[in-house]
C-alpha positions as a Markdown table, in Angstrom:
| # | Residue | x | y | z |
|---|---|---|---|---|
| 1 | Unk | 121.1 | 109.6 | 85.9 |
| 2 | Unk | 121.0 | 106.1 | 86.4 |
| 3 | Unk | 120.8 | 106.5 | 90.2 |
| 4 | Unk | 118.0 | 108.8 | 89.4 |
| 5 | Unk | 116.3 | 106.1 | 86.7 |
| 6 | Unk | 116.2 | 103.3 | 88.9 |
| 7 | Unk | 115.0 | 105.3 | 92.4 |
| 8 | Unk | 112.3 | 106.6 | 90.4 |
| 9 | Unk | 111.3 | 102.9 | 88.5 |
| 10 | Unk | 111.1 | 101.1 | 92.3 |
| 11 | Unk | 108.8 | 103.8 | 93.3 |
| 12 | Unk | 106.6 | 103.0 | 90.4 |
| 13 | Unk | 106.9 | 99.4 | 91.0 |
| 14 | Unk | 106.4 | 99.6 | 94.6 |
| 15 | Unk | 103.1 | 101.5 | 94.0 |
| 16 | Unk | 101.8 | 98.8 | 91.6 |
| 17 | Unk | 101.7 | 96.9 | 94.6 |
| 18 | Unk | 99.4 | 98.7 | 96.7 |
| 19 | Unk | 96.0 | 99.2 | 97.0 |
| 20 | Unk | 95.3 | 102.8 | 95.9 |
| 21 | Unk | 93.3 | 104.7 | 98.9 |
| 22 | Unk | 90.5 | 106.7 | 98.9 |
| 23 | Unk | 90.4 | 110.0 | 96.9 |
| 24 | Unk | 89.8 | 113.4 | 98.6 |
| 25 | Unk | 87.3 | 116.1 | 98.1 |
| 26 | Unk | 83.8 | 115.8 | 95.6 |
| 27 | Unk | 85.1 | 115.0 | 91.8 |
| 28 | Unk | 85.8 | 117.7 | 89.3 |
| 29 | Unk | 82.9 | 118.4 | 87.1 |
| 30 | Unk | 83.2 | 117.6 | 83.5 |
| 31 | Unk | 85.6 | 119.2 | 81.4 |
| 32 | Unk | 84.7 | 122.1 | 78.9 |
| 33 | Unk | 87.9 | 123.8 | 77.0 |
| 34 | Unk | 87.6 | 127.4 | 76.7 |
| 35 | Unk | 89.7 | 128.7 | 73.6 |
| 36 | Unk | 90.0 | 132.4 | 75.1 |
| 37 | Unk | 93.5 | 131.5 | 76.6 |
| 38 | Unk | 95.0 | 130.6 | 73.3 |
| 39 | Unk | 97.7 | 130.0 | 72.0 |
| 40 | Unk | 99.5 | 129.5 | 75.3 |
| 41 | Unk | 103.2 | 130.0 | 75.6 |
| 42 | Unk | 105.6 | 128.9 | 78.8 |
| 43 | Unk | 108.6 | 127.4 | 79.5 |
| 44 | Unk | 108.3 | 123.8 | 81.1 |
| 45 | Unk | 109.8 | 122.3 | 83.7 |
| 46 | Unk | 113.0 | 121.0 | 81.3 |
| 47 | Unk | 113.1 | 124.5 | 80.3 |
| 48 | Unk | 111.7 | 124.4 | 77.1 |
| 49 | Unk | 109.4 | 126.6 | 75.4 |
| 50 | Unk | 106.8 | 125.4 | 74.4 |
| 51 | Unk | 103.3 | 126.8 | 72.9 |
| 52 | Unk | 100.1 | 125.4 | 73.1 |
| 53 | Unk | 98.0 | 126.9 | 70.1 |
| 54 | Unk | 94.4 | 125.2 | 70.7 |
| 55 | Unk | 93.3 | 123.1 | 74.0 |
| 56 | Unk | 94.2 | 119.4 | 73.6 |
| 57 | Unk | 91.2 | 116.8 | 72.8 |
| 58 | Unk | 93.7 | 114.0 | 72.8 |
| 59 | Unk | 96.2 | 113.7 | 75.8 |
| 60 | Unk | 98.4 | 110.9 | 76.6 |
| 61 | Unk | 100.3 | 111.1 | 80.3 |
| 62 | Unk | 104.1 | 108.9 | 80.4 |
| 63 | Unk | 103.8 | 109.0 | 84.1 |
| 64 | Unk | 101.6 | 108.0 | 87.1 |
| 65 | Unk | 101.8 | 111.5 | 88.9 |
| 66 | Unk | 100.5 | 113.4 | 85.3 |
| 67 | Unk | 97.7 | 111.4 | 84.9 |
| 68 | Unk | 96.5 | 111.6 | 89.4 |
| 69 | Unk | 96.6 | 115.7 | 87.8 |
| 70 | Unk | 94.7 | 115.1 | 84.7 |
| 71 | Unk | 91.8 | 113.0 | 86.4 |
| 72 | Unk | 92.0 | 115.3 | 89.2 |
| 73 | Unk | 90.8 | 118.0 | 87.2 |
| 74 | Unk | 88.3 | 116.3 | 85.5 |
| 75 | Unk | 90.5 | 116.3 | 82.3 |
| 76 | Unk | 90.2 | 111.9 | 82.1 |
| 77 | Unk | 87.8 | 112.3 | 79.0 |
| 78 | Unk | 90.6 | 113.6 | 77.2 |
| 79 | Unk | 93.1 | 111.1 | 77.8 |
| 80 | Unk | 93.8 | 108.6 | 75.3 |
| 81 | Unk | 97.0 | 106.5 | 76.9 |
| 82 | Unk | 98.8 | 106.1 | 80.2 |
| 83 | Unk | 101.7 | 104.5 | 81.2 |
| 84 | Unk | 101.5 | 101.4 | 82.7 |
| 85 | Unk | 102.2 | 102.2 | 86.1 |
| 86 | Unk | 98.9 | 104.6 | 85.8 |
| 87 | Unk | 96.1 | 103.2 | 88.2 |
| 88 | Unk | 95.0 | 105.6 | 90.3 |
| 89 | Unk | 91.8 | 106.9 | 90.1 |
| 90 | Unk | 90.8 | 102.9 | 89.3 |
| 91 | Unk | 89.4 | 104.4 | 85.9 |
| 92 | Unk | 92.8 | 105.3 | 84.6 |
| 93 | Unk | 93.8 | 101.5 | 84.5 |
| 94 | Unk | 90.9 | 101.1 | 81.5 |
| 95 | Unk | 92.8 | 103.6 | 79.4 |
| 96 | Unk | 94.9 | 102.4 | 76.8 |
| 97 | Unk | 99.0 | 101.8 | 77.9 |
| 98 | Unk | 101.6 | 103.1 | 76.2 |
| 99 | Unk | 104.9 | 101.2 | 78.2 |
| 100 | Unk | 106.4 | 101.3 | 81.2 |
| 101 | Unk | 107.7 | 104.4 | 82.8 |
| 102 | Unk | 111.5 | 103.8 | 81.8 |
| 103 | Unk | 110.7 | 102.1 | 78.8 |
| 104 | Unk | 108.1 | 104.0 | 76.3 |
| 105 | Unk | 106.7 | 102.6 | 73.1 |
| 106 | Unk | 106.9 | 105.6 | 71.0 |
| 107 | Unk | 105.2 | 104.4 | 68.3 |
| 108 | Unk | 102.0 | 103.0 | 70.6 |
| 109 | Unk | 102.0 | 107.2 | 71.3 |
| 110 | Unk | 102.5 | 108.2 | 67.7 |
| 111 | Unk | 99.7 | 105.6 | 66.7 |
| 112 | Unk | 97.1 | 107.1 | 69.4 |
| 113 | Unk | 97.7 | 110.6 | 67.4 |
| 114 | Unk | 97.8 | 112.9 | 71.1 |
| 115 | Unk | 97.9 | 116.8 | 70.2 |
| 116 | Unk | 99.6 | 117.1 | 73.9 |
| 117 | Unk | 102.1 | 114.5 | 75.5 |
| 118 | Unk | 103.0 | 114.9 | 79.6 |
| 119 | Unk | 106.3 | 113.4 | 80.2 |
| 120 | Unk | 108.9 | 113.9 | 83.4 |
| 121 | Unk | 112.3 | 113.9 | 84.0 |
| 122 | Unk | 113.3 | 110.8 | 83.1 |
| 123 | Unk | 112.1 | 110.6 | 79.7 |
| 124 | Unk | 113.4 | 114.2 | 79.1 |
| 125 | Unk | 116.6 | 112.8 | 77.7 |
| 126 | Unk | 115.9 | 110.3 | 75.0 |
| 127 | Unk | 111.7 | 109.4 | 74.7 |
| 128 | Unk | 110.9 | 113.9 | 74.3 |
| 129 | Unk | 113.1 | 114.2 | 71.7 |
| 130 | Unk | 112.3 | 110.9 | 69.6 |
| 131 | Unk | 108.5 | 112.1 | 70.0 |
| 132 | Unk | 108.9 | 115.8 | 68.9 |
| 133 | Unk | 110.9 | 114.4 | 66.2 |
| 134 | Unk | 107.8 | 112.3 | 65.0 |
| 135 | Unk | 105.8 | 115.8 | 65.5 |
| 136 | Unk | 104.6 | 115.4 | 68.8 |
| 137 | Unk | 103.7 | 118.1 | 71.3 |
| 138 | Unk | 105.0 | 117.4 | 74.7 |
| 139 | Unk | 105.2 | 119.4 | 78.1 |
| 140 | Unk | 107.5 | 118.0 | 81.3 |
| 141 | Unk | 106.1 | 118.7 | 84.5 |
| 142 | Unk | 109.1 | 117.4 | 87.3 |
| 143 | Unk | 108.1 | 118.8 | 90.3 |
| 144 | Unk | 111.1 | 118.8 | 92.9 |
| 145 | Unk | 109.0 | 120.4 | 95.7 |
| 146 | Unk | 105.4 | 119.9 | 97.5 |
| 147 | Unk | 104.8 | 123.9 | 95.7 |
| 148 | Unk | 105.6 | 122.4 | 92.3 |
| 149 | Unk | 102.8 | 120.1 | 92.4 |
| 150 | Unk | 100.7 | 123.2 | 92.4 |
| 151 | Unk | 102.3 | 125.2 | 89.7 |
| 152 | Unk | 101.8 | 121.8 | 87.6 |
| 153 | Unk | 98.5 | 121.5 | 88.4 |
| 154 | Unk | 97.5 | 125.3 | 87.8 |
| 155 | Unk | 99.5 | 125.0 | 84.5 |
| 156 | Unk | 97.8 | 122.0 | 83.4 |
| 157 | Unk | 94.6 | 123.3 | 83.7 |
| 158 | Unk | 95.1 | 126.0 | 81.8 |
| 159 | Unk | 96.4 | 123.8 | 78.8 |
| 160 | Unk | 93.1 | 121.7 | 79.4 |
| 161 | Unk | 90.8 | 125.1 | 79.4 |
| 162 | Unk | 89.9 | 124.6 | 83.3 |
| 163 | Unk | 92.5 | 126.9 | 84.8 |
| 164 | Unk | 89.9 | 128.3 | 87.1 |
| 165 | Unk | 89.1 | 125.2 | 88.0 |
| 166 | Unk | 92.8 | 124.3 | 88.9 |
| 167 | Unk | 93.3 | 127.5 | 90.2 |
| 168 | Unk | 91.0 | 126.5 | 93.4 |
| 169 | Unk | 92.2 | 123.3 | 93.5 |
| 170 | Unk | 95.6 | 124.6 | 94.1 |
| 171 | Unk | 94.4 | 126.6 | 96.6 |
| 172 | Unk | 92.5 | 124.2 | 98.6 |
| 173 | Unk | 95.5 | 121.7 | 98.6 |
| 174 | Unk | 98.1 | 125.1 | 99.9 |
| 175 | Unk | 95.2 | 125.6 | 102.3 |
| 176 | Unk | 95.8 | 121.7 | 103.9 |
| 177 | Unk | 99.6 | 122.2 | 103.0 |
| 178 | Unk | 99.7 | 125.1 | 105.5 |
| 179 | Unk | 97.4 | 123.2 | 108.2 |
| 180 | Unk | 100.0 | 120.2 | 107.9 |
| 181 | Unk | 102.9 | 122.7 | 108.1 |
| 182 | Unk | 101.6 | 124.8 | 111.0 |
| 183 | Unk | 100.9 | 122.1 | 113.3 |
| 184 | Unk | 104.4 | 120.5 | 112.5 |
| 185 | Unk | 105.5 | 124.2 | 113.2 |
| 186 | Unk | 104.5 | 123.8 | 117.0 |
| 187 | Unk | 106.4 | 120.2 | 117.7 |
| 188 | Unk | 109.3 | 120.8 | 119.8 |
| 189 | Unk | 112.1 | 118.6 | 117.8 |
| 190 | Unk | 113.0 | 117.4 | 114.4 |
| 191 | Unk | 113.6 | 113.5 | 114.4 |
| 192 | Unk | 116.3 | 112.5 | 112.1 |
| 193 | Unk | 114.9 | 110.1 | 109.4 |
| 194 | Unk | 115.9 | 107.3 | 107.1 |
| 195 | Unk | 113.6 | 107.1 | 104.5 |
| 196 | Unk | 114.2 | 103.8 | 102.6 |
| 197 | Unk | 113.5 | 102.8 | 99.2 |
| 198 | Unk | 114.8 | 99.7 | 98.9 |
| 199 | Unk | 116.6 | 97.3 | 100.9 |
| 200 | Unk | 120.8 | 97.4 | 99.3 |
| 201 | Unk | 119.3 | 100.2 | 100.9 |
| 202 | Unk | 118.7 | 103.7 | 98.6 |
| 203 | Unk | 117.2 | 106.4 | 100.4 |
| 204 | Unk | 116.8 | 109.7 | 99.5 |
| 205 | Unk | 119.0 | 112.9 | 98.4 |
| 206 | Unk | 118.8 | 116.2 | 98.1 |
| 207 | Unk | 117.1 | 117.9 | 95.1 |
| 208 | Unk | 114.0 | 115.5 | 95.5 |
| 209 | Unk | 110.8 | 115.6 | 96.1 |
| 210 | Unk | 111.0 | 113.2 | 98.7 |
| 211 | Unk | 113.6 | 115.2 | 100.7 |
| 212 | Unk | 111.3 | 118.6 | 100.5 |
| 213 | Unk | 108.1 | 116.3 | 101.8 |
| 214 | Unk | 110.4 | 114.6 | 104.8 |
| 215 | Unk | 111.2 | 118.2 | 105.1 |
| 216 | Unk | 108.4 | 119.9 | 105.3 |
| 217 | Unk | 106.7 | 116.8 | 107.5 |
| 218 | Unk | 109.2 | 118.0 | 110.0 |
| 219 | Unk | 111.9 | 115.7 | 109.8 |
| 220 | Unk | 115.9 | 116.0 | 108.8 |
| 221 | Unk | 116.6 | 113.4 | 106.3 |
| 222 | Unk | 119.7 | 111.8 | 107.5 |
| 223 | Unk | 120.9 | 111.7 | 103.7 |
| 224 | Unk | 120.1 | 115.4 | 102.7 |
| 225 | Unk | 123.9 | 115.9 | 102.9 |
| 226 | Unk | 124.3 | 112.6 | 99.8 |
| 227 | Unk | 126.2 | 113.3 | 96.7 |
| 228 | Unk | 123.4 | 111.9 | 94.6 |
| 229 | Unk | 119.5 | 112.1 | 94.5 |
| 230 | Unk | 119.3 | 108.3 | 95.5 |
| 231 | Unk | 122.3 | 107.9 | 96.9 |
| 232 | Unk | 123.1 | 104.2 | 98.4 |
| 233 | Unk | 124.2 | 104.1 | 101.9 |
| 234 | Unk | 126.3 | 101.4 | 104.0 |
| 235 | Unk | 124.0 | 100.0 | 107.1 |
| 236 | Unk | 127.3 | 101.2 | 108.8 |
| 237 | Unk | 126.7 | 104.7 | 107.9 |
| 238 | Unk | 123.2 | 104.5 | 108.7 |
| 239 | Unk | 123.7 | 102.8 | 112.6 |
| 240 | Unk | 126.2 | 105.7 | 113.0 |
| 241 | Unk | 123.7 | 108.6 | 111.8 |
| 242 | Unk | 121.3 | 106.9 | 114.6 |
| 243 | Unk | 117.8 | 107.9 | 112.6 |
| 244 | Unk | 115.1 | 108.0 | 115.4 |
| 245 | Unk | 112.5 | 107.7 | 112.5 |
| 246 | Unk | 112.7 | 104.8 | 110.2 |
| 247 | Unk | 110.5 | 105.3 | 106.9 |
| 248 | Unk | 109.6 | 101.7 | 104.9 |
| 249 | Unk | 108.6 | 102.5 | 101.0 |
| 250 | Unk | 110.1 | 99.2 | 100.3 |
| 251 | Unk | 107.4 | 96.8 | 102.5 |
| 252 | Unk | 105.4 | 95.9 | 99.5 |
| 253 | Unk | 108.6 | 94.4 | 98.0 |
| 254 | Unk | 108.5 | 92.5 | 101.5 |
| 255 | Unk | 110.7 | 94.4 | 103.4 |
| 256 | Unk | 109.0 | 94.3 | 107.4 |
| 257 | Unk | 109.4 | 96.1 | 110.5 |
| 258 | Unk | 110.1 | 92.8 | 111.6 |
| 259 | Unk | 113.1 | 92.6 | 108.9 |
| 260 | Unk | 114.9 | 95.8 | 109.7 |
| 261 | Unk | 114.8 | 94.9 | 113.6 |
| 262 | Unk | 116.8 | 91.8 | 112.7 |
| 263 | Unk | 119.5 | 93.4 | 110.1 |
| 264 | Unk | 123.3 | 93.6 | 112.2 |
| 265 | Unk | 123.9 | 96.1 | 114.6 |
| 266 | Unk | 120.4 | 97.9 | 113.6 |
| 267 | Unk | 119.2 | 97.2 | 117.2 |
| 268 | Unk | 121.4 | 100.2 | 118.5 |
| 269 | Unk | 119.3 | 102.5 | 116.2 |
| 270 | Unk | 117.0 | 104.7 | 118.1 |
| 271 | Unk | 114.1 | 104.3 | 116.0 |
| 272 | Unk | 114.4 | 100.3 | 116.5 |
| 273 | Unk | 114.8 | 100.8 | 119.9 |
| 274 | Unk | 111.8 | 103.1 | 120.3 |
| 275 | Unk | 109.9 | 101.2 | 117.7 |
| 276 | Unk | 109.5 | 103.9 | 115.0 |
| 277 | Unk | 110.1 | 102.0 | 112.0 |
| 278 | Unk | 106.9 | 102.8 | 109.9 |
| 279 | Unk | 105.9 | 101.5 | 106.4 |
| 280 | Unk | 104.8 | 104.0 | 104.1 |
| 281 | Unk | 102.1 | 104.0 | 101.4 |
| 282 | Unk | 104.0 | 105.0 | 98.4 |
| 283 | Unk | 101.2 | 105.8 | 96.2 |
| 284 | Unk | 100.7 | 108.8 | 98.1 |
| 285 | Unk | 104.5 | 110.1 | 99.0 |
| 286 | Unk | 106.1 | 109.2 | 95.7 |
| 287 | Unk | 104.1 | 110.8 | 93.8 |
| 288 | Unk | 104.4 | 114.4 | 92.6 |
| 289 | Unk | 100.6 | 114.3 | 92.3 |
| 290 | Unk | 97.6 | 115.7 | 93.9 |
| 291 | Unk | 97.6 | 113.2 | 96.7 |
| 292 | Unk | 101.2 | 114.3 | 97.6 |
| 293 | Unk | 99.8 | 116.5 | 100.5 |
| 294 | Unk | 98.1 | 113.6 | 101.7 |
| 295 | Unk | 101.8 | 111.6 | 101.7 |
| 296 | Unk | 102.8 | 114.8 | 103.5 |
| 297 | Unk | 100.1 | 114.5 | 106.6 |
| 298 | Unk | 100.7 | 111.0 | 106.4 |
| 299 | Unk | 104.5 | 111.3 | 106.7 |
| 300 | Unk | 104.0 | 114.1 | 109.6 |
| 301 | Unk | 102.0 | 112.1 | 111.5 |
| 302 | Unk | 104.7 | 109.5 | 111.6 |
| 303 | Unk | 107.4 | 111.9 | 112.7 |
| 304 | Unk | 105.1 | 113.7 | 115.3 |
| 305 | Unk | 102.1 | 111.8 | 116.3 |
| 306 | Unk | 102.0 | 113.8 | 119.5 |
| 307 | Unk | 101.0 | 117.6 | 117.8 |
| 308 | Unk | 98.3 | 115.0 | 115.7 |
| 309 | Unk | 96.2 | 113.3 | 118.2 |
C-alpha cells in the first residue's frame, strides 16, 4: 500500500508541474438532472453498494482524474470542492480545495455539505470510512484499465442525470481507443519499455493502469513481471532487461534525456543507444480520466512512430 500511496502522490505532483494541454472535442452542454433513473443502485469500484436515491446538486471530487470526468460531462456546475491536485479544465482550479490527494481534510468536505463524494483507491482505506461515518455519500471509481475509464464515465453520468450524454462520450473515446489500437495492431514488433516515475527509479507493475496503457500502446513493460504495483528496480536490473523504449514521467521533477544518458552503464541500453528516451506528459497518461486515450496515442506514437507518420 505504501508503494501504491507514494507512486500515485508523484504522479499527482508531477502533473502540478505541467502545463495542462488542449481539451478534445466541443464542450458538453449544460447539465440538466433527470430524476427518471432514481434511486440508482451499483456496486463501486471498492465493491461497495451503494445507492444513489436523488441526482447530486452538490459534488465534491478527492482526485484529479474524477473531476477531468465530471467537467467532461458538463457536470462542473455541480461541483463544490476539488482536491488540490485538480487543475485541469483551468476552471476546476477556481473551485474550492478540500487537501491534497493523500492527505484529505474531512471536515473542509463535511463543511461544503456534498450529497455525493468521488474518491479512489487510495482513500478507500481510511478518508471513505471517516466520511460515511460523518453521513457522507461516497462512490470510488479506480479504474485499473483504459475500459474502466469508460465504465466510470458512463456510471457517472448516470449519477449526474446525463447518462445519455456519457453514454456517447464513451463511445466516441472506444471509437479513438480502437483507431489507436488498430494501427498499433499492424507494427511489426513490441519494444520493451521502462516507464519511469521517478528517478531511485519506480516504474510501473502489473495491475495498473499504466501497465494496461504501455500495453495497449504496444509496448512490453519490462516490469509487468514486479511483485508490486510500483515496484523499485536496481539500474542493474534495468541495463540487463535492455529496454529499447525509455519513458520519462519524472522530467518535470528535472529528470532529462540528457540525465539518463549520463547514469553508469546506461549507455549499453538500446534505447540510449538509439536515442528513444522520451519524456512524457503525465497529465495525460497518469490519469484515469477522459484524456487517458490521449496518453495512449501519445504513448503509441513513442513506441511506434513508424505505423504514425
Amino acid at each position: 500500500m505504501l508503494d501504491s500511496v507514494r507512486g500515485l502522490f508523484i504522479s499527482l505532483a508531477l502533473a502540478t508541474l505541467l502545463a495542462a494541454g488542449c481539451a478534445r472535442g466541443p464542450a458538453a452542454p449544460p447539465v440538466h438532472p433527470s430524476s427518471g433513473d432514481f434511486p440508482l443502485s451499483f456496486t463501486d469500484d471498492a465493491g461497495r453498494a451503494v445507492t444513489i436515491p436523488s441526482p447530486p446538486k452538490r459534488i465534491v471530487s478527492l482526485s484529479p482524474s474524477n473531476t477531468e470526468i465530471l467537467y467532461y460531462l458538463g457536470l462542473q456546475d455541480l461541483v463544490i470542492g476539488v482536491d488540490d491536485y485538480s487543475d485541469y479544465p483551468p476552471q476546476a482550479r477556481t473551485k474550492e480545495k478540500v487537501g491534497g490527494f493523500a492527505n484529505t481534510n474531512l471536515e473542509k468536505v463535511v463543511a461544503l455539505g456534498p450529497d455525493l463524494v468521488l474518491a479512489t483507491e487510495i482513500h478507500v482505506q481510511q478518508v471513505v470510512p471517516e466520511l460515511e461515518r460523518r453521513g457522507l455519500r461516497v462512490v470510488v471509481l479506480m479504474p485499473e484499465r483504459l475500459e474502466d475509464v469508460l465504465v466510470s464515465l458512463q456510471l457517472v453520468g448516470k449519477m449526474g442525470g446525463k447518462a445519455q450524454e456519457a453514454d456517447q462520450a464513451a463511445d466516441a473515446l472506444r471509437a479513438r481507443l480502437d483507431a489507436i489500437t488498430g494501427k498499433v495492431a499492424t507494427a511489426g514488433n513490441r519494444p520493451r519499455v521502462f516507464y519511469e516515475v521517478d528517478a531511485t527509479p519506480t516504474s510501473v507493475g502489473p495491475g495498473t493502469f499504466l501497465d494496461d496503457l504501455i500495453t495497449k500502446a504496444g509496448g512490453d513493460n519490462i516490469a509487468a513481471d514486479a511483485q508490486s504495483k510500483w515496484p523499485r528496480l536496481s539500474p542493474e536490473s534495468i541495463v540487463l532487461r535492455d529496454p529499447e523504449v525509455i519513458v520519462l514521467a519524472d522530467h518535470g521533477f528535472g529528470e532529462t534525456v540528457e540525465k539518463v544518458k549520463a547514469r553508469p552503464g546506461w549507455d549499453k541500453i538500446s534505447a540510449v543507444r538509439n536515442e528513444r528516451v522520451a519524456p512524457v506528459d503525465v497529465d495525460i497518461t497518469n490519469r484515469p480520466g477522459p484524456r487517458a486515450v490521449d496518453g495512449l496515442e501519445e504513448l503509441a506514437k513513442i513506441f511506434h512512430p513508424e505505423v504514425f507518420r
